[in-house]
C-alpha positions in Angstrom: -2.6 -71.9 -58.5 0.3 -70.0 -59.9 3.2 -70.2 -58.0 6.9 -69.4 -58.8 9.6 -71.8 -57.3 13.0 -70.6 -55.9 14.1 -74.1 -56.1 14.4 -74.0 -59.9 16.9 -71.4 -59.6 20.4 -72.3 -60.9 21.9 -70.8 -57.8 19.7 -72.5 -55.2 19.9 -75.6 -57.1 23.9 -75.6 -56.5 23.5 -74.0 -52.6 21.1 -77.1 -51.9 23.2 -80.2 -49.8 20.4 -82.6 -49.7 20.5 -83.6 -53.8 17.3 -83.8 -56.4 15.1 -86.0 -55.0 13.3 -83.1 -52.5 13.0 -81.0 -55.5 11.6 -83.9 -58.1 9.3 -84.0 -55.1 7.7 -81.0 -55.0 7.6 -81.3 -58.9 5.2 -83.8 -58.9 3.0 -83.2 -56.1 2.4 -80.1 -58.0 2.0 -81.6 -60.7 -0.8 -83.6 -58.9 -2.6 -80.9 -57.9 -3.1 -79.1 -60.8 -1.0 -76.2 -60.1 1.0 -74.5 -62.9 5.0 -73.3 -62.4 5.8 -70.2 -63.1 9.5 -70.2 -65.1 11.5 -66.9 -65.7 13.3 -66.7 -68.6 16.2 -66.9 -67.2 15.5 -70.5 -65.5 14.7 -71.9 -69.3 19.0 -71.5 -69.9 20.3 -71.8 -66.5 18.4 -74.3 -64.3 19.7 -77.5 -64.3 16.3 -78.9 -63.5 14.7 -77.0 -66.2 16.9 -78.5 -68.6 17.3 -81.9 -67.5 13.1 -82.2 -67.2 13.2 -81.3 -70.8 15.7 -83.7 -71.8 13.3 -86.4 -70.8 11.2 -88.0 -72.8 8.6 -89.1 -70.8 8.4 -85.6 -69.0 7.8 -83.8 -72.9 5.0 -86.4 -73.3 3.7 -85.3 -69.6 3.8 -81.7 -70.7 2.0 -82.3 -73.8 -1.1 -83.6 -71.8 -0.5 -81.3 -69.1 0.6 -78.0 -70.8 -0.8 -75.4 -67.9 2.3 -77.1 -65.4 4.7 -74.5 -66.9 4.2 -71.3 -67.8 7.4 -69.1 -69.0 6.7 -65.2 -67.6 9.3 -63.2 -69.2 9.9 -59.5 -67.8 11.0 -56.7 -70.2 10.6 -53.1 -70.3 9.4 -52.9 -74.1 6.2 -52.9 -75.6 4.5 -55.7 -77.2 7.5 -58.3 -77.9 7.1 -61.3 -80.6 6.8 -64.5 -78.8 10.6 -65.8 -80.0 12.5 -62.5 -78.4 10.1 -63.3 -75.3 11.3 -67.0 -75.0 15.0 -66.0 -75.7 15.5 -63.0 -73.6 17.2 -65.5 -71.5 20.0 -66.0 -74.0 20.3 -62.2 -74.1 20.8 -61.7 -70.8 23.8 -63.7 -71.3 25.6 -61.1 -73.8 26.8 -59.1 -71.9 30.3 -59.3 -70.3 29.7 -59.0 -66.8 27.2 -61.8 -67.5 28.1 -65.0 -65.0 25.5 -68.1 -65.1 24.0 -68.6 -61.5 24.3 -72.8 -61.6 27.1 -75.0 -63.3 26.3 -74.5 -66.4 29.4 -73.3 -68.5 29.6 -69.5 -69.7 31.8 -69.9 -73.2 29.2 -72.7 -73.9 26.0 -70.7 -73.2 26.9 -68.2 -75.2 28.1 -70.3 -78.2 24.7 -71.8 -77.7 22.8 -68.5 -77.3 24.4 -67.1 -80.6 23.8 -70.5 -82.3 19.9 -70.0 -81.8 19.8 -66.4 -81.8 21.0 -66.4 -85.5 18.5 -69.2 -86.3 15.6 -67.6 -87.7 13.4 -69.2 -85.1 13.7 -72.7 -86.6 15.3 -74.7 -83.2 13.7 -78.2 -84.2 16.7 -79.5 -86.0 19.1 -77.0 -84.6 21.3 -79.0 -82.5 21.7 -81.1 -86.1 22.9 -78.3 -87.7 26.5 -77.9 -89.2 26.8 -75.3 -86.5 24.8 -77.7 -84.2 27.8 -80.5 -84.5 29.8 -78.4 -84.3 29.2 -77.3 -80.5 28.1 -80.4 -79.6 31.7 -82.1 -80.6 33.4 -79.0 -78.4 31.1 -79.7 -75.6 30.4 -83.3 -75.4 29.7 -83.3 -71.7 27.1 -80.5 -71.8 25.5 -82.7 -74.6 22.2 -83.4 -72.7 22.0 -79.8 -71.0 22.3 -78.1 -74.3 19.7 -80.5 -75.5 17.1 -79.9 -72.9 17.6 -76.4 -73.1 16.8 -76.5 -76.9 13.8 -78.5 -76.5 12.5 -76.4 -73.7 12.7 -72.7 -75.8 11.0 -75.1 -78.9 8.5 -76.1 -77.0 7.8 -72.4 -75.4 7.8 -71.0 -79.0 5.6 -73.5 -80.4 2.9 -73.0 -77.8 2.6 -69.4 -77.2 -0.6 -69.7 -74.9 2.1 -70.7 -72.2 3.9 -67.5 -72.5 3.2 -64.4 -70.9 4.7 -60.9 -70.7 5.3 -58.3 -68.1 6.4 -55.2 -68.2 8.9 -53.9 -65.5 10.9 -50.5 -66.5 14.3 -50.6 -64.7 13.6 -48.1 -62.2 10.4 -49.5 -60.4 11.8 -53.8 -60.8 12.8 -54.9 -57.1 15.8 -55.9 -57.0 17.4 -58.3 -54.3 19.6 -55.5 -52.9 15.8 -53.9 -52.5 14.7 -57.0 -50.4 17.5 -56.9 -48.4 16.8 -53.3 -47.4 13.4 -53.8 -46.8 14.3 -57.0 -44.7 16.8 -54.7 -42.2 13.0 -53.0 -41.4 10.9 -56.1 -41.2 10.7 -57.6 -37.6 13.5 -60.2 -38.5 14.6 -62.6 -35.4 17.9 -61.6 -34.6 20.5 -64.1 -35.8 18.1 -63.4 -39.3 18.1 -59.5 -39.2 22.4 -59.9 -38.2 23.3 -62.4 -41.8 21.0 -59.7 -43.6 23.0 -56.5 -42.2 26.5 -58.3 -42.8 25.2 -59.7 -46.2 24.6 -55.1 -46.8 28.0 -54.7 -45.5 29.6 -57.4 -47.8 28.4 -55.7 -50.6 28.7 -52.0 -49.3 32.7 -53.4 -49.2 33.2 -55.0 -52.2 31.3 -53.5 -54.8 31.6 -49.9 -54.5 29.7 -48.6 -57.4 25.6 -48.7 -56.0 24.8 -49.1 -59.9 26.2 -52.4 -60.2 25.6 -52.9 -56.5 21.8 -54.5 -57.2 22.6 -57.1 -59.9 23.6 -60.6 -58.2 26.6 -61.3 -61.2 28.3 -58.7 -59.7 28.5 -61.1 -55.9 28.8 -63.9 -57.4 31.9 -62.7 -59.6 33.4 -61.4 -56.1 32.3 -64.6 -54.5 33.4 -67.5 -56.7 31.8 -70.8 -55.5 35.6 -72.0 -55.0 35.6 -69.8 -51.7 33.7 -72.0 -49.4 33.9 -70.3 -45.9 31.0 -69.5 -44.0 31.2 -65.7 -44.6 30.9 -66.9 -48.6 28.2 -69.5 -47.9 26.1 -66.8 -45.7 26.3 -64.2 -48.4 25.7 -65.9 -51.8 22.7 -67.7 -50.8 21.2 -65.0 -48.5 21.8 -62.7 -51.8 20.1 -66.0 -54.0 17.4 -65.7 -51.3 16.6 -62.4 -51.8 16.7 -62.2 -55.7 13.9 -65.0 -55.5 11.9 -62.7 -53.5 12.7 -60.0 -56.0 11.9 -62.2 -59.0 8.3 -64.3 -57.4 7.0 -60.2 -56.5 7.6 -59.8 -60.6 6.3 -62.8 -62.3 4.1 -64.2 -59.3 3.3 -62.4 -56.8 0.3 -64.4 -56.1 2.4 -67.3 -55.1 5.8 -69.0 -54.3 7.4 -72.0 -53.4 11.0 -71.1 -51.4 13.2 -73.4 -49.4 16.0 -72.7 -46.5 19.4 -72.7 -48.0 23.0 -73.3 -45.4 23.8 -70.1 -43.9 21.1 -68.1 -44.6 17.9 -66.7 -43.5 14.7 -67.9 -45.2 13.7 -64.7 -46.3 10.6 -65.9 -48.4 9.6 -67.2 -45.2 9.0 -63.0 -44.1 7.0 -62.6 -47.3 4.8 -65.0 -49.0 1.9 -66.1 -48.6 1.3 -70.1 -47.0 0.8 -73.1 -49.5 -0.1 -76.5 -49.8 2.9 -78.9 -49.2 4.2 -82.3 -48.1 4.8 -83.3 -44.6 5.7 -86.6 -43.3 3.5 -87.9 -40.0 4.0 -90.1 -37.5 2.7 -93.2 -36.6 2.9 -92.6 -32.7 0.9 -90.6 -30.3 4.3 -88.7 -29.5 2.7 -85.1 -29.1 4.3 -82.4 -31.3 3.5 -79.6 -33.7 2.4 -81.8 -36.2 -0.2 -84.1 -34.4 -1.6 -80.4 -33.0 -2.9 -79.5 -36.7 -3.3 -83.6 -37.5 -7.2 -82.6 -38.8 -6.1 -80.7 -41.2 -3.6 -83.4 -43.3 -4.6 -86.1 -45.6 -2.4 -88.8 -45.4 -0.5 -90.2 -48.4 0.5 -93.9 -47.9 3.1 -93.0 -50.4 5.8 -90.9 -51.8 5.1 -88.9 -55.3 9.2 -89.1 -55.9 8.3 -92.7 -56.7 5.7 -91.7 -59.4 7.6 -91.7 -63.1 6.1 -89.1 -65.5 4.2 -91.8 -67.5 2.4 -92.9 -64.3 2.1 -89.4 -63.3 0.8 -88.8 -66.7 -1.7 -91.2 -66.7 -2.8 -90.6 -63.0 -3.8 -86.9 -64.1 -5.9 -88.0 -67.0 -7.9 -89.9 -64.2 -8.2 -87.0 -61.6 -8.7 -84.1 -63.7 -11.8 -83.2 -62.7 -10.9 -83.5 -59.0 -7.8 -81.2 -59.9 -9.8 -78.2 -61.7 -12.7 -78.4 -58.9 -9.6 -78.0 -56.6 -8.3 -75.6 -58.6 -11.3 -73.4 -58.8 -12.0 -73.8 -55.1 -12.2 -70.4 -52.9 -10.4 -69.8 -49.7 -14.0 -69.9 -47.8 -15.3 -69.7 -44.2 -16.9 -73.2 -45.2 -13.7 -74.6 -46.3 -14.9 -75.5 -49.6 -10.9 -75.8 -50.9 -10.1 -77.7 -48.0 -13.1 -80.0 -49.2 -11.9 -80.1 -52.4 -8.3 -81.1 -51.6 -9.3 -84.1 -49.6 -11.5 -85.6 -52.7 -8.5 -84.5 -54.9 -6.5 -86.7 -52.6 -8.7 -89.4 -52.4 -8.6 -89.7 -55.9 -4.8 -89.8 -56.1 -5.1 -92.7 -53.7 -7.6 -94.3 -56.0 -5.5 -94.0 -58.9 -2.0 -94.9 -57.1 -0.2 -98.9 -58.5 -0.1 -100.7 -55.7 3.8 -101.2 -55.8 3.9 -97.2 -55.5 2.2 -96.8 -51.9 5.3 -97.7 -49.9 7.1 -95.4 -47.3 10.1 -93.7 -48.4 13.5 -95.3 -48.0 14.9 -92.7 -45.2 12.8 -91.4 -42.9 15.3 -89.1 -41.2 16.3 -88.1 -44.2 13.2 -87.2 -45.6 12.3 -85.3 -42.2 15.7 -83.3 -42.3 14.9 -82.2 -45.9 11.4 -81.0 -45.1 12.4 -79.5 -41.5 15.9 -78.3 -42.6 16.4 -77.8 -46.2 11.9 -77.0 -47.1 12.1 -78.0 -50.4 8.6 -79.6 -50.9 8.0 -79.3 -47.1 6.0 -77.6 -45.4 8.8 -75.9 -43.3 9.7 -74.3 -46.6 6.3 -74.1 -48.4 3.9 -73.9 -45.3 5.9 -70.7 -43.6 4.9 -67.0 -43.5 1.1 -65.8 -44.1 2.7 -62.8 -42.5 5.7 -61.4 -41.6 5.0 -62.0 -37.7 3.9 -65.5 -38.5 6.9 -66.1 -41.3 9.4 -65.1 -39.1 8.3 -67.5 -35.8 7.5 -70.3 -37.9 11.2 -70.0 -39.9 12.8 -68.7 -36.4 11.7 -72.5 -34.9 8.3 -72.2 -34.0 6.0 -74.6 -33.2 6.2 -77.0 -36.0 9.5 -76.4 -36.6 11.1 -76.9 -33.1 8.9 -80.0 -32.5 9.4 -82.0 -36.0 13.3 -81.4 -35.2 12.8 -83.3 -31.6 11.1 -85.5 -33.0 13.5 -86.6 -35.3 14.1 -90.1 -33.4 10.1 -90.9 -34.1 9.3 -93.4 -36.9 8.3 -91.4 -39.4 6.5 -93.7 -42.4 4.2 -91.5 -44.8 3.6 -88.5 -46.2 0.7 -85.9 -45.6 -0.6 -82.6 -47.9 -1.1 -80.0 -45.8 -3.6 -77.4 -46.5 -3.4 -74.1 -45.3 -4.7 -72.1 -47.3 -8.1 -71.6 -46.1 -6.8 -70.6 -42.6 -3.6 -69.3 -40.8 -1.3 -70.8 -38.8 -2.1 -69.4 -36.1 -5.6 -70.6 -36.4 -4.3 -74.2 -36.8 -2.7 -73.8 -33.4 -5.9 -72.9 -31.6 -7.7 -76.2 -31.0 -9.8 -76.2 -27.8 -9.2 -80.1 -28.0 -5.0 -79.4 -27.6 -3.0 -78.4 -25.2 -0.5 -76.3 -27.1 2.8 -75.9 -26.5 4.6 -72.5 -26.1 7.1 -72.4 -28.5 6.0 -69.5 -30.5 
């Protein structure tokens, strides 16, 4: 499956509380599965993940094995463009002046960088060993590493042009997140949602007068410096980074998406898109809840893919492969055929997991606050909306939700994948065998 991930996004990246580790997650279990990431071209400069996975080693030598993980999906309103303009229309988006990078990544550097390998001729191997290379490198010695894993990652998009796709999006007709937030005020939102939305409009109605510059996010986030760290700030800059997700997954992916809750803010992905496989961690006890309700529909993992290093997870996938494509190919079916397929897919993981890697995680609380609170790899933040009805009572605290946060004193020891793609939530809910509860 293709999906596009919010969480790559240098914005949601900084807006996140809970650190990495739920995003390295989610990574690797879909890495596991066989799914393949859908990157803009924006993310290849300005995600701190991005560049920091491409600074590793072992993660290139993953990629190499596993080149359908990552797929760059570049959006331009031109005709037919040569693969090196495709893979560096992210560094051209940083010319002009309004131009302000979306994580922590510095502006004056980006742009010394972008002119560096604009004016390369397309030769980036040895570019960071350049005269001009040195050069930056010895004025930026603490962006060393970023700059490095940002050159590898356009090298390795140029060199393998299979992994790069085009669309083609004239300005008029390309959603914007000023768009989604319009078309959220008209969606059934629940009403502490539908309220951030309508003063997240009036924020912008008040500071940026112009409506031309009023759909392009550097325009709130040069209003909104991440210095100003009041609520009102916090509530606007990431329900306006919600939103441009939306905007950008309906461009590059609209097939799938991967979003997460961020402080302050309504999930808005959570009105939209479409349910997906994720982690979520089970309990050992007969404590009823949300999650023991849709228990014959998980397949427990006795441990926790963050572990997994991308040598092991390389090796792992050389052994499953055939489990991942049949899962892969597998149709959402009446005879659940792609639930059938996850489980052997799973199985096989097990199979194939070292021994010293089938532990519980360190925190349990933690983990359960990241995947109830903060989604990222969870299925409070992957699992959410097959419809806007469903989306907005499953992000509002619907069942699952309001049960996995009471439950937050249960021992919670492993993981489980969730598949729901075959049916909806609300199908999982109706088990003859269950009393449910009324939450939603």
């Amino acid at each position: 499956m293709r999906i596009y991930s919010h969480w790559l996004d240098g914005c949601y990246v900084r807006a996140l509380t809970n650190g990495l580790a739920p995003v390295e997650r989610s990574l690797k279990l879909h890495a596991l599965l066989g799914d393949t990431l859908v990157l803009s071209d924006v993310q290849l400069i300005d995600s701190p993940i991005v560049s920091r996975l491409f600074a590793d080693n072992q993660f290139r030598a993953f990629l190499a094995g596993n080149p359908n993980f990552l797929e760059l999906v570049s959006d331009t309103d031109q005709a037919a463009v040569d693969t090196f303009a495709l893979v560096t229309q992210g560094l051209r988006r940083t010319e002009p002046p309004g131009w302000i990078p979306s994580g922590t990544i510095d502006r004056s550097m980006i742009r010394e960088l972008a002119e560096l390998v604009l004016t390369s001729g397309g030769d980036l191997a040895a570019i960071l060993g350049s005269k001009g290379g040195r050069e930056l490198r010895g004025r930026w010695p603490q962006h060393e590493n970023r700059m490095r894993g940002i050159v590898n990652c356009l090298s390795y998009f140029v060199e393998h042009d299979e992994a790069v796709r085009q669309t083609r999006t004239d300005k008029l007709s390309r959603e914007s997140y000023y768009g989604v937030l319009l078309e959220m005020v008209d969606r059934g939102l629940r009403p502490k949602h539908r309220e951030a939305v309508e003063q997240t409009i009036e924020w912008i109605h008040e500071n940026i007068k112009d409506p031309a510059l009023q759909p392009y996010r550097s325009e709130v986030l040069s209003r909104l410096p991440y210095t100003d760290k009041s609520d009102l700030a916090e509530m606007v800059r990431n329900t306006v980074t919600q939103a441009w997700n939306c905007a950008v997954e309906t461009t590059l992916a609209p097939e799938g998406g991967s979003a997460s809750r961020l402080p302050f803010a309504p999930p808005l992905a959570a009105y939209r898109n479409s349910v997906y496989n994720g982690l979520l961690p089970i309990q050992n006890s007969k404590t009823r809840s949300g999650v023991s309700m849709i228990h014959r529909h998980l397949e427990q993992l006795p441990w926790d893919p963050h572990n997994i290093d991308w040598d092991e997870l390389a090796r792992i996938a050389v052994k499953i492969r055939t489990s991942q494509d049949t899962y892969q190919r597998a149709k959402v079916t009446r005879d659940d055929s792609e639930t059938h397929a996850l489980r052997r897919l799973v199985r096989d993981m097990a199979h194939e997991m070292p021994a010293q890697r089938r532990r519980a995680i360190a925190s349990a609380t933690t983990l359960l606050l990241n995947t109830a609170v903060a989604g990222v790899g969870g299925t409070l933040g992957v699992l959410i909306g097959s419809s806007p009805e469903m989306g907005a009572a499953i992000a509002g605290g619907g069942v699952l939700a309001s049960s996995a946060l009471q439950a937050l004193g249960v021992a919670w020891t492993e993981f489980a994948v969730v598949n729901t793609l075959s049916r909806s939530l609300s199908d999982l809910r109706r088990d003859p065998k269950e009393e449910l509860d009324n939450d939603i």
